[in-house]
VEXDREN-2710 file (C-alpha; in Angstrom, 1 decimal):
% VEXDREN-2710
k/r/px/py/pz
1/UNK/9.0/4.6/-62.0
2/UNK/9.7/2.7/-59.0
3/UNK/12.8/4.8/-57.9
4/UNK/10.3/7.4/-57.9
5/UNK/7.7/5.6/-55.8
6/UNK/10.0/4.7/-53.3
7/UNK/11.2/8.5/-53.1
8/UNK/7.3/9.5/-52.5
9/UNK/6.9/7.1/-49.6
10/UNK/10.0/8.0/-48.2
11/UNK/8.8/11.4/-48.1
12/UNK/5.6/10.3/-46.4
13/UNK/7.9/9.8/-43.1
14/UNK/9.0/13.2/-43.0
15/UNK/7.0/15.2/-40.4
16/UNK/5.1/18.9/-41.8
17/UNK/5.7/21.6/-39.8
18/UNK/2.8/24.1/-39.8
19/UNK/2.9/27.8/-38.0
20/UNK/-0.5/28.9/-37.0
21/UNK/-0.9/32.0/-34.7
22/UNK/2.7/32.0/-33.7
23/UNK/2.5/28.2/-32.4
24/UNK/3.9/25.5/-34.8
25/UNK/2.2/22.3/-34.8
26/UNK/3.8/19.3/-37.2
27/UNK/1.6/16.4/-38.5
28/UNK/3.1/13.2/-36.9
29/UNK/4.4/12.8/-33.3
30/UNK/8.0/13.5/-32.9
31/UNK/10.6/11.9/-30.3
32/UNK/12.8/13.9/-28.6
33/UNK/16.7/12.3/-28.1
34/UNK/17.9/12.9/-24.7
35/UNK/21.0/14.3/-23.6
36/UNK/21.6/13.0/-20.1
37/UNK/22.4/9.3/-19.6
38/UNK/20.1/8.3/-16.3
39/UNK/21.1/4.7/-14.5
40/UNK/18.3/2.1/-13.9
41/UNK/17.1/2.2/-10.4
42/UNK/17.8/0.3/-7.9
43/UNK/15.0/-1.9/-5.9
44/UNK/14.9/-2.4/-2.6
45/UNK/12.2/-3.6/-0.1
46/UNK/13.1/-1.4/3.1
47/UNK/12.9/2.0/4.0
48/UNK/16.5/1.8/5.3
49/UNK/18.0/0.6/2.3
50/UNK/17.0/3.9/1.5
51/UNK/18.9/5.8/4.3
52/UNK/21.7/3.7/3.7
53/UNK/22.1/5.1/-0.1
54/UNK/22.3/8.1/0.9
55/UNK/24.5/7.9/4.1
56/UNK/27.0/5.6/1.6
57/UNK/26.7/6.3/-1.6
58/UNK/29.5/7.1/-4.2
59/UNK/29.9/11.4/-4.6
60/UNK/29.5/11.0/-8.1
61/UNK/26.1/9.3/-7.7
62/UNK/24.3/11.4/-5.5
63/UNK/23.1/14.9/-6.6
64/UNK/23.7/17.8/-4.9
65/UNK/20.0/17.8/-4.1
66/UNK/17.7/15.1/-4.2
67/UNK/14.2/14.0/-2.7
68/UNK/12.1/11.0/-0.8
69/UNK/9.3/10.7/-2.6
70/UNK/6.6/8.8/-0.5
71/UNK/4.5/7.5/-3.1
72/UNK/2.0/5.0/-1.3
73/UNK/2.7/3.7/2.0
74/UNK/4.0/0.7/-0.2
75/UNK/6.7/2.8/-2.2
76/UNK/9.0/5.3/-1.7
77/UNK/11.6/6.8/-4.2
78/UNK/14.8/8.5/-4.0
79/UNK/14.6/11.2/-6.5
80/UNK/17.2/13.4/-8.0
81/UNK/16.6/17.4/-9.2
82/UNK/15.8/18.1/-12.9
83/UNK/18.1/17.5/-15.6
84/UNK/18.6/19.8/-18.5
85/UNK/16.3/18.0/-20.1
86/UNK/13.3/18.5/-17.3
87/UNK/13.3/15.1/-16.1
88/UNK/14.0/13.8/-13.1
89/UNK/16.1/10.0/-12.4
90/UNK/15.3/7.5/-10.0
91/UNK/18.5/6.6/-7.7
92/UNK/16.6/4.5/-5.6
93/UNK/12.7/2.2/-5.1
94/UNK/11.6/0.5/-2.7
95/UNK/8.7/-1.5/-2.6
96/UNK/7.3/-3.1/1.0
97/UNK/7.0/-6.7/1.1
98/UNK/3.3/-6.9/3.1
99/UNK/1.1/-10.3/2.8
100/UNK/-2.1/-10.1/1.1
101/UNK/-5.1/-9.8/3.4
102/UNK/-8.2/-10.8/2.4
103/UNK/-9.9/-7.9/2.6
104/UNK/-13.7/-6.9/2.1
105/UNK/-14.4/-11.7/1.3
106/UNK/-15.6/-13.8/3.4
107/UNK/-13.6/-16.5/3.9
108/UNK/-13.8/-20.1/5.9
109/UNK/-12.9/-19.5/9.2
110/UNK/-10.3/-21.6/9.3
111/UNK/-8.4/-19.6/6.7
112/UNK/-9.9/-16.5/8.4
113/UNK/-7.8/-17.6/11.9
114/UNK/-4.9/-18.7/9.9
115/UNK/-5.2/-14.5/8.4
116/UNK/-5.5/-13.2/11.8
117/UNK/-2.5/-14.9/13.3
118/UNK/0.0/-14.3/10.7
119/UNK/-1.2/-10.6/8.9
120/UNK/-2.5/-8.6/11.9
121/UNK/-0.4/-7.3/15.0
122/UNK/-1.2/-8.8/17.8
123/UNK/-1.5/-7.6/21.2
124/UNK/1.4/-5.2/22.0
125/UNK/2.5/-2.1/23.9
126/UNK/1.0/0.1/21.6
127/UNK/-2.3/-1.0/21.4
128/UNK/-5.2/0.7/23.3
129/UNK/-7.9/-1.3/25.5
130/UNK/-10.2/-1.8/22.5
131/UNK/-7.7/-2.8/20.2
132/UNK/-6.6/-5.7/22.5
133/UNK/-10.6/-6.6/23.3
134/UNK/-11.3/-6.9/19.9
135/UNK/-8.8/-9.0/17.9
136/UNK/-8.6/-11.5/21.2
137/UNK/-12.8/-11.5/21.0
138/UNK/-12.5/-12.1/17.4
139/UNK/-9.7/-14.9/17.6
140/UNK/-12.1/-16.4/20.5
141/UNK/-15.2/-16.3/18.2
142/UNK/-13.9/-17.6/15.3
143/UNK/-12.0/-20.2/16.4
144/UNK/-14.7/-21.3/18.7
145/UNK/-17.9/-20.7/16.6
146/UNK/-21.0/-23.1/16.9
147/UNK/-21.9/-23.9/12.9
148/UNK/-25.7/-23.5/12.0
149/UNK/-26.0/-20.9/15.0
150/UNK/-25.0/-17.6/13.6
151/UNK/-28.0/-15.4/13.6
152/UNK/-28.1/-11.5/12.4
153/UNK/-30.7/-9.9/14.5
154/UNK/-30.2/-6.6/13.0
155/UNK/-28.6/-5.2/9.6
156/UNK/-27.3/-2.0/11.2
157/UNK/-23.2/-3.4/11.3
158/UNK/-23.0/-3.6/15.0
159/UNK/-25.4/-6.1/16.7
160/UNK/-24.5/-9.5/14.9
161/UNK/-24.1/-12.0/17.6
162/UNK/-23.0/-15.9/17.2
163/UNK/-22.9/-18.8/19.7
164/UNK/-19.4/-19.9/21.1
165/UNK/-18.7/-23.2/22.5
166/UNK/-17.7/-23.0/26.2
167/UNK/-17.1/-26.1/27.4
168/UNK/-17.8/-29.6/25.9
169/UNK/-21.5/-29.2/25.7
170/UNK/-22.4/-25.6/26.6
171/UNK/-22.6/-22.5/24.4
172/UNK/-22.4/-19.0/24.9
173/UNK/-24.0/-15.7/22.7
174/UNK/-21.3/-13.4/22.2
175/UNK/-21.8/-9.7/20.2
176/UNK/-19.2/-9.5/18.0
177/UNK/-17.3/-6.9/17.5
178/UNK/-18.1/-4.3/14.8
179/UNK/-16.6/-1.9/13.9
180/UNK/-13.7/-3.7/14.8
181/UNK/-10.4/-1.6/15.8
182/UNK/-7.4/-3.6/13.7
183/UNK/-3.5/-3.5/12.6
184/UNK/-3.5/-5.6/9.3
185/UNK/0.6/-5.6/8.0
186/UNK/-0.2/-2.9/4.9
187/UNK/3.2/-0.9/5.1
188/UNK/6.7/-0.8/5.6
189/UNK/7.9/-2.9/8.7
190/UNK/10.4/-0.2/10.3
191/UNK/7.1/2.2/10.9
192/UNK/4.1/1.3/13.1
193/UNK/1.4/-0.5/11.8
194/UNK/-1.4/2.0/11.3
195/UNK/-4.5/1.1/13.3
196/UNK/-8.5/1.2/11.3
197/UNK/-12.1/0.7/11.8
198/UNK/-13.1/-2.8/9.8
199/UNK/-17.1/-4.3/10.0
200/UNK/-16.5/-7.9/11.2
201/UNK/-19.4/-10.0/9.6
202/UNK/-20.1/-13.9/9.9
203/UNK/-22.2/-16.1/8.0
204/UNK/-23.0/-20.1/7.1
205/UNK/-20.8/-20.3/4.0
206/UNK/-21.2/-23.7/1.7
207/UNK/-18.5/-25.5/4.0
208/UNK/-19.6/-24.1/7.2
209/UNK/-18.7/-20.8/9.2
210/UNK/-17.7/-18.0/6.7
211/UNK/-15.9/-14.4/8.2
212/UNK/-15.1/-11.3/6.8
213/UNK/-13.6/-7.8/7.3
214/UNK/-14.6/-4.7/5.4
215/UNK/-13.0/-1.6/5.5
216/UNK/-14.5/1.0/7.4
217/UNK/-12.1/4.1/7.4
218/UNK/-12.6/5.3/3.9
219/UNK/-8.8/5.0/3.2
220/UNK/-7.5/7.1/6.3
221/UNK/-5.3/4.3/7.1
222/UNK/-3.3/5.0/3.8
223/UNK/-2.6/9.1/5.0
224/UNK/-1.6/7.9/8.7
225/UNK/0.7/5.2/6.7
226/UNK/2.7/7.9/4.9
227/UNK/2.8/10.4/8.1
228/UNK/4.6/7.9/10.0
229/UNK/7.6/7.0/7.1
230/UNK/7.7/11.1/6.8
231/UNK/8.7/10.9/10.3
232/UNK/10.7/7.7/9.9
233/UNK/12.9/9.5/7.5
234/UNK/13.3/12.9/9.0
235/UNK/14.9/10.9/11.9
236/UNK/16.9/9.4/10.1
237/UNK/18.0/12.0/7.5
238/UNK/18.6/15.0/10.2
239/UNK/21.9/15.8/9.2
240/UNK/21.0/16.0/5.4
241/UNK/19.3/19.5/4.4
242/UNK/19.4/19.2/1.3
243/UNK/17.3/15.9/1.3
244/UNK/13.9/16.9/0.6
245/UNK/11.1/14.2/1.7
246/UNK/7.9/14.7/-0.3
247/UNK/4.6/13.1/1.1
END
C-alpha cells in the first residue's frame, strides 16, 4: 500500500505532454539544461576598463564578434554573439561611480552649497555664458541668503526672488535663476557632463532657508548621456570592426 502511494506521487512530478493543433503544450513548467558554460562577468566602474578588455584580452576569451551595449548612461556591457543555445554572455559591466544628488527635495541650504560644490561642474571651458551666470548666481544666493526674506511673488517657475546680504548690514533683491542651466555628475567621468534645464526654488524650511532643484528636461539629459559614450567608444574602438556598439 504504501509502495504504491509513493509510486503515485512520484508520478505526480512527471510533466503531461499534450498536442493540440500541431502545438504541444505540457502541464508544468519545464527547465531547459544548457550546453554552453558562460563565465561570470566582470565589474568594472570605467568606460576604459572596457576598451582595455578588448585591446588585451586573452584570444580564447573574446568572440569573434561581440557588442557595447550602452544600457543607461550608468552601465555599459560588453556583450558576446549568440550561443547555440540563443543566449548571449556578459564578458564585461561597468557600472559609473556618480554621487547621489538630491534631486527634485528641498534641502537646508547649507547641505544645498555643500551639493553644489562637490556634485555639479563648475565653471569650465565648456560651459556657455548662462551656464557660468547661473550656478555662480546660485552659489552667491544660497550661500548669502537673508532668512525670513524669501518671498514668491509669482507661481509661474521664473520670478522667485530672495534678499542677499551685501555687506554687514545691507541687502540686495536678487531674481533667481529658473530654469536654471546645470552639470550635476550623472555619468561616466571620461565623457562630458551632460548639461539640463532644473527649476531652482527656495523657501523658509523648519531650520531656516530650504533649496531645491527639479528637473526640467523631461529626461533628455539621459539620451545626450549615452550619445556622448557612443562617441567615447567609437574613438576608441576604430580599429575594431567587428565591435558593434549598441545605444
Amino acid at each position: 500500500m504504501i509502495k504504491e502511494a509513493l509510486q503515485y506521487i512520484v508520478s505526480l512530478s512527471e510533466p503531461n505532454i499534450t498536442t493540440i493543433g500541431g502545438f504541444k503544450y505540457s502541464d508544468r513548467p519545464l527547465t531547459a539544461i544548457d550546453e554552453c558554460k558562460r563565465a561570470r562577468s566582470i565589474e568594472a566602474t570605467t568606460l576604459t576598463s572596457i576598451v582595455d578588455y578588448i585591446k588585451n584580452a586573452a584570444p580564447s576569451e573574446m568572440p569573434k564578434k561581440a557588442y557595447v551595449h550602452i544600457v543607461s548612461p550608468g552601465e555599459v556591457r560588453l556583450i558576446s554573439e549568440l550561443d547555440m543555445d540563443r543566449k548571449r554572455e556578459v564578458l564585461i559591466t561597468s557600472n559609473a561611480q556618480v554621487p547621489a544628488v538630491k534631486l527634485n527635495n528641498f534641502v537646508d541650504n547649507e547641505n544645498f552649497m555643500i551639493m553644489l560644490q562637490s556634485m555639479f561642474v563648475q565653471n569650465n571651458e565648456d560651459m556657455n555664458e548662462f551656464e557660468r551666470t547661473d550656478i555662480d548666481i546660485m552659489q552667491r544666493v544660497v550661500g548669502n541668503v537673508v532668512d525670513d526674506t524669501i518671498q514668491t511673488y509669482t507661481d509661474d517657475g521664473i520670478s522667485q526672488q530672495a534678499a542677499i546680504k551685501t555687506g554687514v548690514t545691507t541687502k540686495d533683491t536678487v531674481i533667481l535663476p529658473s530654469p536654471a542651466i546645470l552639470r550635476p555628475y550623472r555619468t561616466f567621468s571620461e565623457v562630458e557632463q551632460p548639461a539640463s534645464k532644473f527649476v531652482f526654488r527656495m523657501k523658509k524650511g523648519q531650520y531656516g532657508p530650504a533649496s531645491a532643484l527639479f528637473e526640467a528636461d523631461g529626461g533628455a539629459w539621459k539620451n545626450m548621456a549615452m550619445d556622448s559614450i557612443k562617441d567615447f567608444f567609437e574613438a576608441e574602438l576604430e580599429d575594431y570592426p567587428d565591435i558593434t556598439i549598441i545605444c
